[in-house]
C-alpha positions in Angstrom: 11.3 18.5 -49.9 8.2 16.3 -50.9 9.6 13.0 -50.0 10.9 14.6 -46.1 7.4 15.9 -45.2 6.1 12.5 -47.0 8.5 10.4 -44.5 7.4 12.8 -41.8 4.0 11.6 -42.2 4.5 7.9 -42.5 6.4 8.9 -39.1 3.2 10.8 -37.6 1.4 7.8 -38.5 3.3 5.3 -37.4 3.4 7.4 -33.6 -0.5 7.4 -33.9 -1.1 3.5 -34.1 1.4 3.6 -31.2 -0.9 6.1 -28.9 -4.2 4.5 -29.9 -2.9 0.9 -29.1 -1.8 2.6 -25.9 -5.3 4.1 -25.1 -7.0 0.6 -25.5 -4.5 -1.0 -22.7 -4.9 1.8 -20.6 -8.7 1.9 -21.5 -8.8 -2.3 -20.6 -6.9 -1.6 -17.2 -10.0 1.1 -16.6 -12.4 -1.6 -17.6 -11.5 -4.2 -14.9 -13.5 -4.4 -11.9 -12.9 -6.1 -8.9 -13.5 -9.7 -7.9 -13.3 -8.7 -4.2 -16.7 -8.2 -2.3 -16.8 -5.6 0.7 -19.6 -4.9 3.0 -21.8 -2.4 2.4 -22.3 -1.0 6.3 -20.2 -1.5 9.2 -20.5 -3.8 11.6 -19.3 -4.5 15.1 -16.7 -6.9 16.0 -16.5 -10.1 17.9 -14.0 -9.6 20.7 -12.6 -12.6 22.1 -9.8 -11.1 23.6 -9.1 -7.1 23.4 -5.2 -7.3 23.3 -5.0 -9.5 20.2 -4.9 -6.5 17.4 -4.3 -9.5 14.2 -4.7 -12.8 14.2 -4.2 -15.1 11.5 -6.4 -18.4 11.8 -4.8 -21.6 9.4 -4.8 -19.0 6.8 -3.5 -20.1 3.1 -3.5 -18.3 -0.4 -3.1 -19.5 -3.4 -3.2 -16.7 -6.6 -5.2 -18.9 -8.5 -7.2 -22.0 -7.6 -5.0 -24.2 -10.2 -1.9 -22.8 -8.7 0.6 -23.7 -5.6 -0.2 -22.2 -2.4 1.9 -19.1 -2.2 1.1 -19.3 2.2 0.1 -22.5 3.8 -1.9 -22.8 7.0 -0.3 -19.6 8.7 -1.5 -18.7 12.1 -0.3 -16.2 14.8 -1.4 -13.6 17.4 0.2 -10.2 17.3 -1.1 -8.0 20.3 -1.0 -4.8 20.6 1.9 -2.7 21.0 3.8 -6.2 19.6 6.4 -6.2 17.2 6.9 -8.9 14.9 9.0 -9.8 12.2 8.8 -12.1 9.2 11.7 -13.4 8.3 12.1 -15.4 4.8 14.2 -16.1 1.4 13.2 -14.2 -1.6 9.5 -15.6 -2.9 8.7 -17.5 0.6 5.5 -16.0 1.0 6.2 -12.4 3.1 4.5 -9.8 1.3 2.0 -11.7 0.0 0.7 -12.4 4.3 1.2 -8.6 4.5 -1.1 -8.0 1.9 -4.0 -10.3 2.8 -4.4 -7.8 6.4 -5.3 -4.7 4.5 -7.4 -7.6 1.5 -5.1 -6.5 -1.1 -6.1 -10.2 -1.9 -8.4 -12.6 0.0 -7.4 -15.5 1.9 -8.5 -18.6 -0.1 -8.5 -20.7 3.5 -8.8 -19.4 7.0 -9.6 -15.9 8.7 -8.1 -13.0 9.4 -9.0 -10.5 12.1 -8.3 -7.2 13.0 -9.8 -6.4 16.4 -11.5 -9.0 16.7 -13.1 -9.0 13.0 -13.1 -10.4 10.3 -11.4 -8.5 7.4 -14.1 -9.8 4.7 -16.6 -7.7 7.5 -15.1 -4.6 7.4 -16.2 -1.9 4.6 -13.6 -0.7 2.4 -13.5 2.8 4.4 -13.4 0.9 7.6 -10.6 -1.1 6.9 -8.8 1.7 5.1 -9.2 3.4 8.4 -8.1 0.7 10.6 -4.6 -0.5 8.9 -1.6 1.8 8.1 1.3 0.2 5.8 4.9 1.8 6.1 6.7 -0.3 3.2 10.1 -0.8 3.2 11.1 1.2 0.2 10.5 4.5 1.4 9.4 7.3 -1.5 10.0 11.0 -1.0 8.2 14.0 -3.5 9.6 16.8 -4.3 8.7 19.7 -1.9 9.8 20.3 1.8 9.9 17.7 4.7 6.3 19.4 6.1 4.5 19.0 2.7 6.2 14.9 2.3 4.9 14.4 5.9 1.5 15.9 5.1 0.3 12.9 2.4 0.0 11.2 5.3 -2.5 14.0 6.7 -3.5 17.3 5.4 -4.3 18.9 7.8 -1.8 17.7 10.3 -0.6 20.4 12.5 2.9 20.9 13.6 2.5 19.4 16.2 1.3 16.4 14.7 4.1 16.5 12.0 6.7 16.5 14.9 4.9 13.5 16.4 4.8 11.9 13.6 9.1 12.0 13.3 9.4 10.9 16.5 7.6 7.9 16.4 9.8 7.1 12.9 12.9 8.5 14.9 13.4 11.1 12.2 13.3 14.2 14.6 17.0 14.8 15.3 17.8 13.9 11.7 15.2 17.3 10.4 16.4 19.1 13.5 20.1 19.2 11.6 18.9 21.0 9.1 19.1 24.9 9.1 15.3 25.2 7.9 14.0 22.1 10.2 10.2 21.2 8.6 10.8 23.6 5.5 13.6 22.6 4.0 13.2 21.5 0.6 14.1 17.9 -0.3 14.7 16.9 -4.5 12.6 13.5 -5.8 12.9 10.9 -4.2 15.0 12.0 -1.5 18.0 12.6 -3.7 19.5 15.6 -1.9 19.4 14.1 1.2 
């Protein structure tokens, strides 16, 4: 009986080392702060032309400054109400230009502008504000279609909500269901 409670404690302590190296990682992701400089107040744009919502200006990034450009002079014009796709093998370069509109990383060459601005002049809130990401793996919490469709918005109405499946042509699909907006969908979508 001795030697199982003394092999339960080696156990015990062997689980502790584990948790307390755990705490330190966690505790050195908590510790980083970020590189990335925002604005402290708003500012007001430079319009040069009101229909061009993003433009990308001989933009290039490169993840670090020793490494291989993961975009190379990019530029385009997408204007409002535009759709465009980007099209590319796997590691080409797509996300990484999605992520440099909402500065998810900084553009080590060119500009970026959102209505007319600069992204590295926008505030943090501002920019938050301005640019919506739908991405292409969708994730679905447990609860009913209303309370999924509300992370996007609290306080969204029905109204809104309704909207909201339109636009993501989602409307008829919720309308089959006996309980429409309250029906109650399992993680990750798994009982639809």
């Amino acid at each position: 009986q001795i030697l199982v409670e003394l092999i339960k404690l080696a156990n015990l302590i062997v689980t502790i080392n584990k948790a307390l190296a755990s705490a330190n990682r966690i505790s050195d992701v908590f510790d980083i702060h970020s590189s990335m400089e925002w604005q402290e107040k708003e500012t007001e744009a430079e319009v040069t032309d009101p229909e061009n919502a993003v433009v990308f200006d001989h933009v290039s990034l490169a993840y670090h400054a020793d490494s291989e450009a993961a975009i190379s002079d990019v530029s385009f014009t997408a204007k409002k109400g535009e759709i465009i796709g980007i099209i590319g093998g796997t590691g080409s370069g797509k996300s990484s230009l999605v992520n440099l509109i909402p500065r998810y990383y900084d553009a080590t060459q060119g500009k970026i502008l959102i209505d007319g601005k600069n992204v590295k002049n926008y505030t943090k809130k501002e920019l938050q504000r301005q640019v919506a990401m739908v991405l292409q793996k969708a994730v679905l919490f447990q609860g009913s279609i209303a309370e999924n469709l509300k992370w996007g918005k609290r306080d969204a109405t029905e109204a809104e909500m309704q909207q909201a499946a339109e636009i993501a042509q989602a409307s008829d699909f919720i309308g089959g269901f006996a309980e429409g907006y309250n029906t109650m969908i399992a993680e990750k979508g798994a009982s639809l």
